[in-house]
MDTraj code that builds the backbone (N, CA, C; nanometers):
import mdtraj as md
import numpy as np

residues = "UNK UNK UNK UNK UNK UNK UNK UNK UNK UNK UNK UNK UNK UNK UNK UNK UNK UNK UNK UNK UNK UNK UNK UNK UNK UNK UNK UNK UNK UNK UNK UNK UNK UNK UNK UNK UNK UNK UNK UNK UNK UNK UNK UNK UNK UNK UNK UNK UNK UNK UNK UNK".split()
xyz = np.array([
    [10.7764, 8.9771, 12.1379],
    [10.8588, 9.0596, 12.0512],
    [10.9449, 9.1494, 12.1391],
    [11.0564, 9.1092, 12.0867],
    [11.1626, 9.2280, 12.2356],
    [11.1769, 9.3480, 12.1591],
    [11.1357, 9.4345, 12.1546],
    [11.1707, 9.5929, 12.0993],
    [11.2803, 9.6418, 12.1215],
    [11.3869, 9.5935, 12.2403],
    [11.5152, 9.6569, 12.2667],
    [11.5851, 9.6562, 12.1833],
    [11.5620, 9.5631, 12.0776],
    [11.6398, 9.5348, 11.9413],
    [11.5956, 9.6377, 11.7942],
    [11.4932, 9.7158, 11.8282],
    [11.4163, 9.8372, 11.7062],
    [11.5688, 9.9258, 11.7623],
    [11.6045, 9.9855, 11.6505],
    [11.6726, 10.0653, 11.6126],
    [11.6625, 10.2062, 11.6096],
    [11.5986, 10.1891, 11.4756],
    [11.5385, 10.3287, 11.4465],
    [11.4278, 10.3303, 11.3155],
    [11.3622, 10.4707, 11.2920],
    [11.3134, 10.4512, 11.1574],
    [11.3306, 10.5674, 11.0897],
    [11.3577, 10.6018, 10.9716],
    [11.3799, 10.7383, 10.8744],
    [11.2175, 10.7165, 10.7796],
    [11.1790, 10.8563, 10.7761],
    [11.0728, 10.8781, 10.6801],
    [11.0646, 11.0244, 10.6150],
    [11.0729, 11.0493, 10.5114],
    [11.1373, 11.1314, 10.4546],
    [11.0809, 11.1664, 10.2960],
    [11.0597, 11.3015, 10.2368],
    [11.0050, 11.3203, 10.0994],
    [11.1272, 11.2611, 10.0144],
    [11.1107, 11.2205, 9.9154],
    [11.2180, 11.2477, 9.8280],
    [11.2399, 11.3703, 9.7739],
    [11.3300, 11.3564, 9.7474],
    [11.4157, 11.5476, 9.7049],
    [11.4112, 11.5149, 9.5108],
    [11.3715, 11.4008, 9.4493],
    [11.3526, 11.3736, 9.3007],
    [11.2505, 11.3275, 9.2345],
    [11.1715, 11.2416, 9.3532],
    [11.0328, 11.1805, 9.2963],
    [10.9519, 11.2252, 9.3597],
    [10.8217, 11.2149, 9.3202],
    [10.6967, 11.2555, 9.4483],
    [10.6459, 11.1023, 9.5118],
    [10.8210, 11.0515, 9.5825],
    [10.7551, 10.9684, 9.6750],
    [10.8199, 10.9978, 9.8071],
    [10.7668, 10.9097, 9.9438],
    [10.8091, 10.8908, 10.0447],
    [10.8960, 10.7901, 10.0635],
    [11.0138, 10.8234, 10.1299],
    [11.1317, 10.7141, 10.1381],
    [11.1004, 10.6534, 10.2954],
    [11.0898, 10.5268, 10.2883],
    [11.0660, 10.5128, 10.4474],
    [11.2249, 10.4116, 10.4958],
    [11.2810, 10.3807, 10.5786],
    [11.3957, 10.3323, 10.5803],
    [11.4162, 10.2864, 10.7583],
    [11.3879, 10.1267, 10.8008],
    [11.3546, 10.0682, 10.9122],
    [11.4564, 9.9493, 10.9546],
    [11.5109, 9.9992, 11.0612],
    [11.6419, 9.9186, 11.0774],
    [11.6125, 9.8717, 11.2257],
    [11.6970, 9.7144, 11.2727],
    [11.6688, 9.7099, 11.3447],
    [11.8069, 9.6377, 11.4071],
    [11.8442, 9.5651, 11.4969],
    [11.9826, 9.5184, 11.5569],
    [11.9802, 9.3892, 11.5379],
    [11.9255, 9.3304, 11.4096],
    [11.9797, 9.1899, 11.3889],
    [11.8541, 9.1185, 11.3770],
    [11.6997, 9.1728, 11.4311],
    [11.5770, 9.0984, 11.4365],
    [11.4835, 9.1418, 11.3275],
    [11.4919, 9.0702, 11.1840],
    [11.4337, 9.0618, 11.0903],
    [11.2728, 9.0519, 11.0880],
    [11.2430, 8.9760, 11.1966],
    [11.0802, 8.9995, 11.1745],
    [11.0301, 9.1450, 11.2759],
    [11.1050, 9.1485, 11.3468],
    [11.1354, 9.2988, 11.4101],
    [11.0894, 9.4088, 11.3312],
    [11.1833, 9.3898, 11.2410],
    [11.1809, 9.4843, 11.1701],
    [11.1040, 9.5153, 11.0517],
    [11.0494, 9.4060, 11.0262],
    [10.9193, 9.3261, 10.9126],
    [10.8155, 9.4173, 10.9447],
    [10.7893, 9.3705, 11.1295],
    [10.6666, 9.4054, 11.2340],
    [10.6830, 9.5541, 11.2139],
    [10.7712, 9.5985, 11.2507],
    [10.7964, 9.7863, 11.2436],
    [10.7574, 9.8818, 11.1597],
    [10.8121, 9.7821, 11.0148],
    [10.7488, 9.8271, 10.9248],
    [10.6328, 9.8610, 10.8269],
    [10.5766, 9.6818, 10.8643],
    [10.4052, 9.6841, 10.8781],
    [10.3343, 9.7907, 10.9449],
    [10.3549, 9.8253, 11.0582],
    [10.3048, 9.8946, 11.1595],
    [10.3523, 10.0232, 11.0919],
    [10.4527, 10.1193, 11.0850],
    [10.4508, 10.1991, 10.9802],
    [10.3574, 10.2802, 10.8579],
    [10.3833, 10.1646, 10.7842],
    [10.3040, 10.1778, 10.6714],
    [10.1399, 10.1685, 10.6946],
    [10.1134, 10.1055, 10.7929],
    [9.9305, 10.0668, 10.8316],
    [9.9392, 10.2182, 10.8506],
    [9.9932, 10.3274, 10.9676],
    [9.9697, 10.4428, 11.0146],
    [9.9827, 10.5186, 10.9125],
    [10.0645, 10.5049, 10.8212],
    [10.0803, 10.6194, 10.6947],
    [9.9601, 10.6325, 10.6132],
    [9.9220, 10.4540, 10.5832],
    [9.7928, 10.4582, 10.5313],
    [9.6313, 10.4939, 10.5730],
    [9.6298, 10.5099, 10.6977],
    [9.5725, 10.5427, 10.7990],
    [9.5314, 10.7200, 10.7870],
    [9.6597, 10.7685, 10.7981],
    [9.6713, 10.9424, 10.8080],
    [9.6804, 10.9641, 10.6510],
    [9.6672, 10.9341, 10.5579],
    [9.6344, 10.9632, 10.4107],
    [9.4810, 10.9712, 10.3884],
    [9.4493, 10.8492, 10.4405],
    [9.3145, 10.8359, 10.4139],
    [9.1944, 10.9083, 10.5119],
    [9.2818, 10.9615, 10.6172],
    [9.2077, 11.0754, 10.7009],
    [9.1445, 11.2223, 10.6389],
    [9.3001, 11.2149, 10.5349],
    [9.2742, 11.3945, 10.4478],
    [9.1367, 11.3564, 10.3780],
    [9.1148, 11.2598, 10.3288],
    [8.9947, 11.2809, 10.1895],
    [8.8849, 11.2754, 10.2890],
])
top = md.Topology()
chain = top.add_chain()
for i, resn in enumerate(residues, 1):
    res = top.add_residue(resn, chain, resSeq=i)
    for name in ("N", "CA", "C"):
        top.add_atom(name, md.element.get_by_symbol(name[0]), res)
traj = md.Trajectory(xyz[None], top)
């Protein structure tokens, strides 16, 4: 997996719903960015389930 191609990632409250906007871009590599986002979301779910 070449990472030189990850971009960036935005994660962010919403300012209308009580959700999290997550937003994962990458330079053209779709499973890249698939992978990024998996990985993401595993850690979010991860540090949620730490609080209880």
């Amino acid at each position: 997996m070449d990472v030189s191609c990850f971009k960036a990632y935005d994660l962010r409250m919403s300012n209308t719903e009580p959700v999290v906007c997550l937003n994962v871009e990458s330079r053209g590599d779709i499973s890249l960015m698939e992978a990024k986002t998996e990985e993401l979301l595993t850690e979010m779910k991860r540090l949620n389930s730490s609080k209880d």
